[in-house]
MARKE-434912 format. One record per residue (C-alpha): x negated, y, z; residue in one letter. Coordinates in steps of 0.5 Angstrom, whole numbers, plus 500, padded with zeros to 3 digits. Each point is the difference from the previous one (the first is absolute). Layout:
XYZa/...
end
This chain:
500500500x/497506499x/499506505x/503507499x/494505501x/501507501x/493504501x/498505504x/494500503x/499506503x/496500508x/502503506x/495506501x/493499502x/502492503x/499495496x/506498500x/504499493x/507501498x/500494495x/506500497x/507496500x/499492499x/506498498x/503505504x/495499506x/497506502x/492499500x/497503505x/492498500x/494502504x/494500495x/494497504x/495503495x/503506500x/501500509x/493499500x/498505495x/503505505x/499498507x/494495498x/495505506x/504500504x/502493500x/492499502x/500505505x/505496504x/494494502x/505493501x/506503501x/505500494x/503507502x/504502494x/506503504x/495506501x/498501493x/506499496x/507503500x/506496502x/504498493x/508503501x/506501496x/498507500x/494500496x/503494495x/506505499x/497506500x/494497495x/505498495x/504506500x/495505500x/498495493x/507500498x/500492499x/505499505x/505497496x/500494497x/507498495x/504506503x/499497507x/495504505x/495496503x/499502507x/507505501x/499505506x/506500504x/500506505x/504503506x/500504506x/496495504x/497495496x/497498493x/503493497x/495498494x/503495496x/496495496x/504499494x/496495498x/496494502x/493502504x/494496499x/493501504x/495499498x/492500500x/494498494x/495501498x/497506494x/494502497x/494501504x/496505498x/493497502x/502493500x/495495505x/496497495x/498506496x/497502507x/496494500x/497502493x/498506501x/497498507x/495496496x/498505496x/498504506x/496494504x/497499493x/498508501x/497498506x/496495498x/497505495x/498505505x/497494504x/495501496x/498506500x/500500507x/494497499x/496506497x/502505504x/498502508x/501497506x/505506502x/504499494x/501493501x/503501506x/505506498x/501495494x/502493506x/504505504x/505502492x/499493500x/504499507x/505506498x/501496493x/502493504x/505504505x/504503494x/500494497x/502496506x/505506501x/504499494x/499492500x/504501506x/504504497x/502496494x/501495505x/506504505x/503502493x/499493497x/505497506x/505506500x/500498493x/501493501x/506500505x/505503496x/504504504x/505506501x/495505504x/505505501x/505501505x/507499498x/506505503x/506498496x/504503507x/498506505x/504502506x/497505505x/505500506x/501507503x/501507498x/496501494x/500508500x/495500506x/495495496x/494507497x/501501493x/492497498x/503493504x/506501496x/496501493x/494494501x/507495502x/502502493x/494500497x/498493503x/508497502x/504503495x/504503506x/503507498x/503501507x/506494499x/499494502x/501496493x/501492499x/501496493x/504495497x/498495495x/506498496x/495494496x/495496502x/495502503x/493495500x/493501504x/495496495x/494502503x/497501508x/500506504x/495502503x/504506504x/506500503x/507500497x/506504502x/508498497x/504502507x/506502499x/500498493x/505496496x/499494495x/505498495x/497496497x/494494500x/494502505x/494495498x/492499501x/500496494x/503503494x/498492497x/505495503x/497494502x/493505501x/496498506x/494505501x/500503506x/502508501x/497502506x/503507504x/493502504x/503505505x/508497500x/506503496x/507504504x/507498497x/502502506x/509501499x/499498493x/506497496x/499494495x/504499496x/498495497x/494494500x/493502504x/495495497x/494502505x/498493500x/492498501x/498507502x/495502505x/501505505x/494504503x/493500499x/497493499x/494504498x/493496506x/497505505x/506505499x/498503494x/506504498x/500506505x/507500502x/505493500x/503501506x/506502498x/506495500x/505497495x/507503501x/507498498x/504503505x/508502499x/499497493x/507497497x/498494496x/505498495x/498495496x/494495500x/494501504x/493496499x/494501504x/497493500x/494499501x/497507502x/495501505x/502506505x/494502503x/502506503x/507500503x/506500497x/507503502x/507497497x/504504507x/507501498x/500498493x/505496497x/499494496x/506498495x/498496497x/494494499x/495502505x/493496498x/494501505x/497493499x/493498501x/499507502x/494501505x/502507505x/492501503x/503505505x/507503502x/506498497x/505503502x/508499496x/504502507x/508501498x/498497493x/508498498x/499494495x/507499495x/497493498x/494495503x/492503499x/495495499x/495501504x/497493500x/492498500x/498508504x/495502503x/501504506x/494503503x/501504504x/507504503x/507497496x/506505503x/506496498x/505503505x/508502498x/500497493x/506500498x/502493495x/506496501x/499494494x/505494499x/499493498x/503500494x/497506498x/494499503x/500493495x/502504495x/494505499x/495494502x/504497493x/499506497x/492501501x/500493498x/502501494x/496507499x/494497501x/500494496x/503504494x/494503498x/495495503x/496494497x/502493502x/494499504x/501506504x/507499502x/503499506x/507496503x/505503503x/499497508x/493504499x/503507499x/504498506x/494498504x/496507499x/507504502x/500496506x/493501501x/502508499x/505500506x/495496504x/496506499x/505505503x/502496505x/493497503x/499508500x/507503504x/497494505x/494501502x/502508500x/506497505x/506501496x/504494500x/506502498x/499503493x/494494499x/507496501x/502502494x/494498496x/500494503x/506498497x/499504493x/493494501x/505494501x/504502494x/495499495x/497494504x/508498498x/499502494x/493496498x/502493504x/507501494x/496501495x/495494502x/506495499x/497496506x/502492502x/507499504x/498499508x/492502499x/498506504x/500504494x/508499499x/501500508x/498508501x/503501493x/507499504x/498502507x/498507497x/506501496x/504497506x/498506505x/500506494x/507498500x/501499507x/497507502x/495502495x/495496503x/501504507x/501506498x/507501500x/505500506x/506501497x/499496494x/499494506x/506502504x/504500494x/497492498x/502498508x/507504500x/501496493x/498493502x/505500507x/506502495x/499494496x/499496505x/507501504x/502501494x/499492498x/501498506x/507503501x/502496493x/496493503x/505502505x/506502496x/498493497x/499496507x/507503503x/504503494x/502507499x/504501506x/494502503x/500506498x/506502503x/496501506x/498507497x/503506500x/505501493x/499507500x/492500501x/500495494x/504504495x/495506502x/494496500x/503498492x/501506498x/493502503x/496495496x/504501494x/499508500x/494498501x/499496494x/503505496x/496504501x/493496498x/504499494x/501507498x/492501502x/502505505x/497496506x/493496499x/503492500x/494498506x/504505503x/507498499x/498493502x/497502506x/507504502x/504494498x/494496505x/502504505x/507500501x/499492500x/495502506x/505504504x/505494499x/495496504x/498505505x/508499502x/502493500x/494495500x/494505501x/496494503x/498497493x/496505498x/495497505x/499494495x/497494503x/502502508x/507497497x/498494500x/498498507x/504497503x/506501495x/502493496x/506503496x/496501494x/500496494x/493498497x/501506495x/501505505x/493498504x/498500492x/501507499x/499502508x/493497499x/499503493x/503507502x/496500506x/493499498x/502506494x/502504505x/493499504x/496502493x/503506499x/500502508x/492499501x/500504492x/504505504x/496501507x/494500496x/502505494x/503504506x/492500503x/497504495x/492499502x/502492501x/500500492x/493501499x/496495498x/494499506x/
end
C-alpha cells in the first residue's frame, strides 16, 4: 500500500528539531541527532559524564510547533488545520488534528568520525618528519619541540574523547528535549514578573493561560527519550503506542519517567516493553529520579504495559481502567502505587516482580464468574489468532495466569492486613481456578474433579464465604423445601384431612402471597431468587407456628419411632445439608477465618 507523504521539513529555530512532514496523516516531528550535536556538541563536552540535555535544549511545546507552521503559512493541510488553537478566557486547548509521531534519526555530520582519522594520520606523518629535524638543530630547540609534541597529544587526546561522547549520543537515538504538551501554573498569574513571564513563553510555551492538548488521532513514540514528557490533562481519542509497527519488539526507553496525569484514553495504549527510568550504569543520566504518573486517567479501552520495567516508581492513584488491563511480566523496582484503582474488567498482573512497596489498597473491582470466564475466553482466542502453532497457549493457562493476578492483589492486602478486600480476590483467585479444572475435563471422582465440584459448591452456596446474604437465603430456601416435602409425605401418610389442622384463612392468604409472589418474578419485576426465598419464608412461618420442633433435623428422631424410613431418610439428608450450610454461615460471618494460613 502506498503511504500518502506530505513534505514540510521545516526546523523549529535553533533546536535541531524538524517538523517533517505528514505520513500518512501523522504529523512528524524528529530530532535530527546530527544537527543537535551541530549546535549544542561543546556544551555536551563540558558537561563531563553526565547527560544533561534539559540544561541545553529548549522544551519541545505545542506553542512553538504551531507558531513554526503558521509563521511559515504551512498550517493547512486538504483545508484542514494541522494544529488549530482553541482559546478563551483561561485557557488555551491546542488541538492536534492529526496523527502525532515523535521521532529521533540521524543526518549528516559535518565531520564525520573517519574523515577525522584520515586527517589524523596525516598530522602523525608530519610529525615524523619534524622527528628528523629534530636532530639537526640544538638542544634548547628540541626541548621546545618535546613540549609541541605533548600539547599536540593532548589536543589529540582531547578531540578523541570527544568524538568518543559524541559518538555515544549519537548512537543512543534519542529524543533529547523535554516535551510539554500541557502546562498548568496553579495560583494568580498577575504576581508572576513579566521577565518570568516571557522566559515561560519562550521555554514552556505559556502565554499566561495554563493550556493543554487534544490528539484527535494516533499518537505514536518511536523512539527513546531522554527527557521527561508531560501530557497532563491532556486528552487522547485515538491510539496511543510505543510502536507504530505491531507485532515490534524494540524497546523504548523513558529516561526520566512521563506524566499523563488526568488524561483521557479513548481508545487503546500500546506501552508494552517500554523502560521507564535510566538503566544507564553509574547513573550517567544527571536526572532519573522523577517517577512515571498516570494519576486520575480515564482508560476507556485497551491498555498493555506487559513487560515493562518501571525503574523509578510509578503511580496509577484513581485512575479508572475500563477495559482489559495488561501488566504481566511487568517488573516494579520501586513503588507501585494503584490506591483507588477501579477495574471494570479482570487485569493481568501474572509473573510481576515487585521489589520494593506494591499499594493496592481501595481498589474497586467487582467481577462475576460468568463474566470472568467470558473475557478468559476472549483473551484465549485474541492471542492465539495471531499467533504461531508452536506458541499458542490452551485456555486453562490463560485462566492460571489471571489466577495468579489476583493471587498477587491478595498476598499484598494480606500482608498490608487488609482481610476484607483480600477476601475478594481470594475469590476472584478460585473462580479462575474453577474455570481452569473446567477447561481441564479431569477424571469423575479423581481430585481434580472432587475440587472442580466443591468449588462450584461453596460459590453458589455463599460466594466462596463472601456473601451473608446469599447463605442465609440457601438456609432459608433448604427449611422451606424440607417442610414442604414432609408435609406432603404426611398428607400422604395420613391424607388431606391433616390440613384442617391449620387455619383456613391463614392458608387463603399464604396462597394469595405466593402467587403474588409468582406473578411478579414472571413479569420481572422481582428477581425469581428473591421471589423463591419469600415463597420459602412463608413455609417458614407456618413451621414456626404448628410444629416448629422439625426444624432441629435429627433431634426429631430421638426418642420418637413414628416415622417411617422416609421420613428418617429425609431427617437425615435435611440435617446434614443444614449443617454445611450453618458451618458455611459462622465461618462467612468471621471475615478473618476465610483466609488462608
Amino acid at each position: 500500500m502506498k503511504r500518502n507523504i506530505h513534505n514540510i521539513e521545516l526546523e523549529i529555530p535553533n533546536s535541531g528539531i524538524f517538523i517533517k512532514g505528514l505520513d500518512d496523516e501523522k504529523l512528524t516531528i524528529s530530532l535530527d541527532l546530527a544537527r543537535f550535536i551541530q549546535i549544542y556538541g561543546d556544551k555536551i563536552i563540558s558537561l563531563g559524564d553526565k547527560l544533561d540535555a534539559g540544561e541545553l535544549a529548549k522544551p519541545l511545546n505545542p506553542y512553538i510547533i504551531y507558531k513554526t507552521l503558521e509563521e511559515n503559512h504551512i498550517n493547512n493541510f486538504n483545508g484542514i488545520k494541522i494544529i488549530e488553537k482553541v482559546e478563551d478566557e483561561n485557557n488555551i486547548i491546542y488541538n492536534f488534528n492529526f496523527g502525532l509521531i515523535l521521532h529521533a534519526f540521524i543526518g549528516n555530520i559535518q565531520k564525520d568520525i573517519d574523515t577525522i582519522k584520515l586527517k589524523k594520520l596525516k598530522k602523525l606523518k608530519k610529525l615524523k618528519k619534524l622527528k628528523k629535524l629534530k636532530k639537526l638543530k640544538k638542544l634548547k630547540k628540541l626541548k621546545k619541540l618535546k613540549k609541541l609534541k605533548k600539547l599536540k597529544k593532548l589536543k589529540k587526546l582531547k578531540k578523541l574523547k570527544k568524538l568518543k561522547k559524541l559518538k555515544k549520543l549519537k548512537e543512543a537515538k534519542a529524543f533529547l528535549s523535554h516535551c510539554f504538551f500541557s502546562y498548568e501554573i496553579i495560583g494568580d498569574v498577575a504576581t508572576i514578573p513579566k521577565i518570568e513571564l516571557e522566559n515561560l513563553k519562550n521555554d514552556y510555551g505559556y502565554e499566561g493561560k495554563n493550556y493543554k492538548s487534544i490528539f484527535k488521532k494516533e499518537v505514536y513514540i518511536n523512539y527513546s527519550c531522554f527527557e521527561r514528557l508531560y501530557f497532563s490533562n491532556c486528552e487522547f481519542k485515538s491510539k496511543v503506542s510505543l510502536h507504530r509497527i505491531d507485532g515490534s519488539n524494540n524497546i523504548i526507553t523513558f529516561f526520566n519517567g512521563i506524566d499523563f496525569t488526568n488524561c483521557i484514553f479513548e481508545d487503546e495504549i500500546n506501552f508494552k516493553r517500554f523502560v521507564s527510568g535510566s538503566p544507564l550504569p553509574d547513573s550517567k543520566y544527571y536526572n532519573n529520579e522523577q517517577n512515571t504518573i498516570f494519576e486520575n486517567c480515564i482508560f476507556k479501552n485497551r491498555v498493555d504495559f506487559h513487560n515493562s520495567k518501571f525503574i523509578n516508581g510509578v503511580y496509577f492513584t484513581n485512575s479508572h481502567f475500563k477495559d482489559y488491563a495488561d501488566f504481566h511480566a511487568c517488573e516494579f523496582e520501586k513503588t507501585a502505587c494503584f490506591y483507588g484503582v477501579t477495574f471494570d474488567k479482570a487485569p493481568n498482573f501474572s509473573q510481576v516482580v515487585l521489589k520494593d512497596n506494591f499499594n493496592a489498597l481501595n481498589i474497586t473491582s467487582n467481577f462475576y464468574f460468568d463474566d470472568l470466564k467470558v473475557q478468559i475466553e476472549k483473551e484465549y482466542k485474541d492471542f492465539n489468532r495471531n499467533t504461531q502453532k508452536q506458541d499458542k497457549k490452551p485456555l486453562d493457562e490463560f485462566a492460571n495466569d489471571f489466577r495468579d493476578s489476583f493471587r498477587v492483589f491478595k498476598s499484598t492486602l494480606v500482608k498490608d492486613n487488609n482481610a476484607l478486600d483480600a477476601s475478594n480476590f481470594h475469590k476472584y483467585e478460585l473462580y479462575c481456578k474453577e474455570i481452569e479444572l473446567e477447561e481441564k475435563k479431569p477424571k469423575m471422582f479423581s481430585k481434580e474433579w472432587m475440587d472442580k465440584w466443591q468449588l462450584f459448591f461453596y460459590r453458589k452456596l455463599c460466594d466462596h464465604h463472601t456473601n451473608l446474604l446469599l447463605n442465609l437465603k440457601w438456609l432459608v430456601i433448604t427449611l422451606g423445601i424440607f417442610a414442604s416435602i414432609f408435609l406432603i409425605i404426611k398428607i400422604n401418610k395420613y391424607g388431606i384431612n391433616i390440613l384442617d389442622i391449620f387455619n383456613t384463612y391463614g392458608i387463603y392468604a399464604s396462597s394469595l402471597g405466593c402467587f403474588l409472589l409468582f406473578v411478579l418474578a414472571f413479569f420481572k419485576c422481582l428477581e425469581k431468587m428473591k421471589a423463591f426465598v419469600c415463597v420459602n419464608l412463608i413455609i417458614i412461618f407456618w413451621v414456626i407456628c404448628y410444629k416448629p420442633k422439625i426444624i432441629f433435623g435429627i433431634a426429631n428422631l430421638i426418642g420418637d419411632n413414628n416415622y417411617n424410613i422416609y421420613e428418617n431418610l429425609l431427617i437425615t439428608i435435611y440435617t446434614i445439608i443444614v449443617g454445611l450450610i450453618l458451618f458455611s454461615l459462622q465461618k462467612t460471618a468471621r471475615k478473618n477465618s476465610i483466609m488462608p494460613n
